[in-house]
N, C-alpha and C positions, 0 to 999 in steps of 0.2 A: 312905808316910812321906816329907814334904817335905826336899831335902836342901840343904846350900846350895854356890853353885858360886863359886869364886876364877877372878876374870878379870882380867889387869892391876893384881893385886894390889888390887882392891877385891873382897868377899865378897857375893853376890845368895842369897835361897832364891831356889827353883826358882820361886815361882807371880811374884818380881819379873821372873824373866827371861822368860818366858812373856810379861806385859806387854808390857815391852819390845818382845818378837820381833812380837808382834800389831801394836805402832804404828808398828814400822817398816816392817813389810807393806803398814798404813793408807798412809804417806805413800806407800812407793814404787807404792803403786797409783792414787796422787791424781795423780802427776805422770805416770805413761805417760798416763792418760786426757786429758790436758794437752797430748798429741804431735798435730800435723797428720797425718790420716789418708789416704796419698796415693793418688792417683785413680787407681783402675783402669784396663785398659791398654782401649781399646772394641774391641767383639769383629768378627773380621773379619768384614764381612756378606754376601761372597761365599759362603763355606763353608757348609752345614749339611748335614744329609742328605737336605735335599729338593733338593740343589742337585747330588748325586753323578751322577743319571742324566740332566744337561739337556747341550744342547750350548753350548757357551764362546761366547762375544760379546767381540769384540774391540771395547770404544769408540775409535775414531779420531778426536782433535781436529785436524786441520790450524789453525796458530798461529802466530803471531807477535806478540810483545809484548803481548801482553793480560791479566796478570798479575793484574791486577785483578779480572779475570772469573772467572779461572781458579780462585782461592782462592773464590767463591762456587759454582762449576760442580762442583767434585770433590764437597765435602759433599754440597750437595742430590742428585747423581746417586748417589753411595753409600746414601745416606735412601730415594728414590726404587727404585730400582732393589733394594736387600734389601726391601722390602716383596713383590716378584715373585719371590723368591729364587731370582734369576737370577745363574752363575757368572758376571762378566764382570772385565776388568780396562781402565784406562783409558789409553791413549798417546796420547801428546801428540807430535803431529809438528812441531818447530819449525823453519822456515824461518830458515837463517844467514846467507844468501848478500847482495850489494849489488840484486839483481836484484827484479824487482817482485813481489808475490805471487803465488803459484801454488797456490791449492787444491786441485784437481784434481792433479796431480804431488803434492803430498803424501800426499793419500789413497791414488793407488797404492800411494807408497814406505810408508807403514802398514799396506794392506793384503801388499806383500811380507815386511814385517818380520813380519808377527802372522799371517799362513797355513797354519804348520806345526801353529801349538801350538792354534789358536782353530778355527772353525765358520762364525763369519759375523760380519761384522763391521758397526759403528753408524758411519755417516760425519757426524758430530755438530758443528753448529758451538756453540760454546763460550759465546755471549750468549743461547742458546734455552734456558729451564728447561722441561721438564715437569710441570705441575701437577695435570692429572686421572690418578688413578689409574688408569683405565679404558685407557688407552694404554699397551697391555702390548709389551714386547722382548722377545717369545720368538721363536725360531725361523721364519724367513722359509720353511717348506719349498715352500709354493706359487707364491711369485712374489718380488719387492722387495716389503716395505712402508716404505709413506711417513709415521710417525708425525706430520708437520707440515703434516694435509692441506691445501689450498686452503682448506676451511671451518674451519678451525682456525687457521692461521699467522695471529698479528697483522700482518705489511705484504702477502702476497702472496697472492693468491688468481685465478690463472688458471687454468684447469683442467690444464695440464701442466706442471703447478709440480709438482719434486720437492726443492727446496733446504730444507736447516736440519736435518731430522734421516731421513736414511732405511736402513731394514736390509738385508741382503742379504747372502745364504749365499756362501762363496768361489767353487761352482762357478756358478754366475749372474754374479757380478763377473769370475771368466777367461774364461766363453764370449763376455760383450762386450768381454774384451780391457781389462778396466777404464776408465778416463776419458782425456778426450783430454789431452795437455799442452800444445796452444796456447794456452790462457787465462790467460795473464800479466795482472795487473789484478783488478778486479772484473766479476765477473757472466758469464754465457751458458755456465759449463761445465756446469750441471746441464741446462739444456735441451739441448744435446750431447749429454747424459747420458742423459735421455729417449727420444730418437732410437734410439741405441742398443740401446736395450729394448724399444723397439719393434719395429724392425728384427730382432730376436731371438725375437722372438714372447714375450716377458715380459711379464705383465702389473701393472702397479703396484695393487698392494692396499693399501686405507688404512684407518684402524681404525674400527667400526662402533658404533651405538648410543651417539655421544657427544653429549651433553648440552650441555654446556659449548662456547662459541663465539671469534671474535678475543680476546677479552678478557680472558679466564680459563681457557683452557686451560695456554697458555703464559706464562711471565716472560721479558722479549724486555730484555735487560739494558745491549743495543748502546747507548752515547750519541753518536750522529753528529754533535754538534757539536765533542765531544773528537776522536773516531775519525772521521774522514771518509775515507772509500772512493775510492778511486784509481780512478776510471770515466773513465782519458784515453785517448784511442785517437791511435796514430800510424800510420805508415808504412802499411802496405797491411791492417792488426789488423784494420778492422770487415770487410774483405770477405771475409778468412778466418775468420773467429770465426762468421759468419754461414752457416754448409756443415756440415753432414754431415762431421766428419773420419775417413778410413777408414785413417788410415796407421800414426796415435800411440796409445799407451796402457802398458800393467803390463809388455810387452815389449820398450818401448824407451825408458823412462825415465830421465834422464841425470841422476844423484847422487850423491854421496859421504856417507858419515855419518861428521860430523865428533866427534862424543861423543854416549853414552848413558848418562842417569843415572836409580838407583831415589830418589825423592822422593818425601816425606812432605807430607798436607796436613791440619793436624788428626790426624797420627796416621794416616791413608788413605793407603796406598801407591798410586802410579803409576807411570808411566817415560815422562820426557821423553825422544826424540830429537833429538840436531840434524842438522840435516842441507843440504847444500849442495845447490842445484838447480843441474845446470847448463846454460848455454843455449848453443843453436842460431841463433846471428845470421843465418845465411845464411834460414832455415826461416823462425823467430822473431824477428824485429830486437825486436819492439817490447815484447822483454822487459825492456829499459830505455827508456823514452822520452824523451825530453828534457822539462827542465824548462818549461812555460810560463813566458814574461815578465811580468814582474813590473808592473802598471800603474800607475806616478807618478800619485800623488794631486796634484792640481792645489792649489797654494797659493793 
């Protein structure tokens, strides 16, 4: 039996208010499907359960101002790197100081910051992408590998070439004492480097059965006409730079960290370091060199 109901003093039977209650269900259902549906948060790709029993990879950028790279290097190497589900996290060691670059003294102070928590760390320079999948970051337990081999790297290809991406467990990086820190500038600490592991009876492992050549293994992202590499030598740099240094390294590297922050790229966490190198004029002058002269274009 239909009844009817009094609402603000207007009288409905039942089967009008039923109506009613259905269209307005209708509309407020028209209008949520109306609402922007907001994007999901992306899953971390470090984590799964194929990643619980691997050992941790510190990636180590040594960096400065390259900002630009940077926001392309983080995604692709998260993409890259979950495909291998491999646990790793990425630090960025940024160079604060007035004094000239030091890659080598970075990667130390990276590898001392990241040794407790991490396994082995990727001494990664930040304009090398990885493109063939087949170039796996697992675990270095045999020796260094050199993921950027000679037949692989787009500029360099001499046989004791280990520059641009190589691995290496923590206990192999403290038996050589880590890298030298006379290499203010560009170039010659990875041959240094070499030497080293040599000397050590290490042998450099590089990854096998790859296909892919200069051209397409890697995305080589450096623009040398923006970026041009500080290759000035002063004071007495080439004759020392060019030796075997058996003095410097992860034991006596002279820094301060000046701030550490957790940053977001895409949603991809990292953690920039900054960090102060400091130098040694008496050892090192030519950690600052003088400017070259400027030559008057002739009117």
């Amino acid at each position: 039996m239909l009844r009817n109901i009094i609402l603000m003093g207007y009288k409905f039977s039942s089967s009008k208010c039923l109506i009613i209650c259905l269209g307005l269900t209708f509309l407020m259902g028209c209008f949520i499907a109306t609402l922007p549906i907001p994007p999901s948060k992306p899953q971390n790709l470090r984590i799964s359960s194929r990643t619980l029993d691997k050992k941790k990879l510190a990636i180590i950028v040594p960096f400065r101002d390259r900002f630009e790279e940077l926001l392309e290097f983080v995604p692709h190497m998260y993409e890259f790197l979950g495909k291998q589900h491999i646990p790793f996290h990425i630090f960025v060691i940024q160079q604060k100081d007035v004094h000239r670059f030091n890659r080598a003294s970075l990667i130390n102070v990276g590898f001392l910051y990241t040794k407790e928590k991490y396994d082995y760390i990727a001494m990664h320079d930040v304009d090398l992408l990885p493109l063939n999948d087949k170039l796996r970051y697992d675990y270095p337990a045999l020796g260094p590998l050199h993921i950027s081999s000679p037949q692989t790297h787009p500029k360099y290809h001499y046989d004791t070439f280990i520059g641009g991406i190589l691995l290496i467990t923590k206990e192999h990086f403290e038996m050589v004492k880590g890298m030298s820190n006379n290499y203010w500038g560009w170039g010659l600490e990875d041959d240094e480097f070499y030497v080293r592991l040599k000397d050590a009876g290490l042998k450099v492992i590089r990854p096998q059965n790859i296909t892919t050549g200069t051209e397409n293994t890697f995305k080589h992202i450096h623009d040398k006409a923006y970026r041009k590499r500080d290759m000035r030598k002063c004071f007495n740099q080439r004759e020392v730079t060019r030796h075997r240094d058996r003095v410097t390294g992860i034991h006596d590297v002279s820094y301060t960290i000046h701030s550490k922050h957790s940053v977001a790229i895409d949603d991809l966490p990292i953690t920039v370091v900054n960090v102060v190198l400091l130098c040694n004029k008496t050892a090192t002058p030519w950690c600052q060199c003088p400017e070259p002269p400027k030559v008057k274009k002739n009117r």
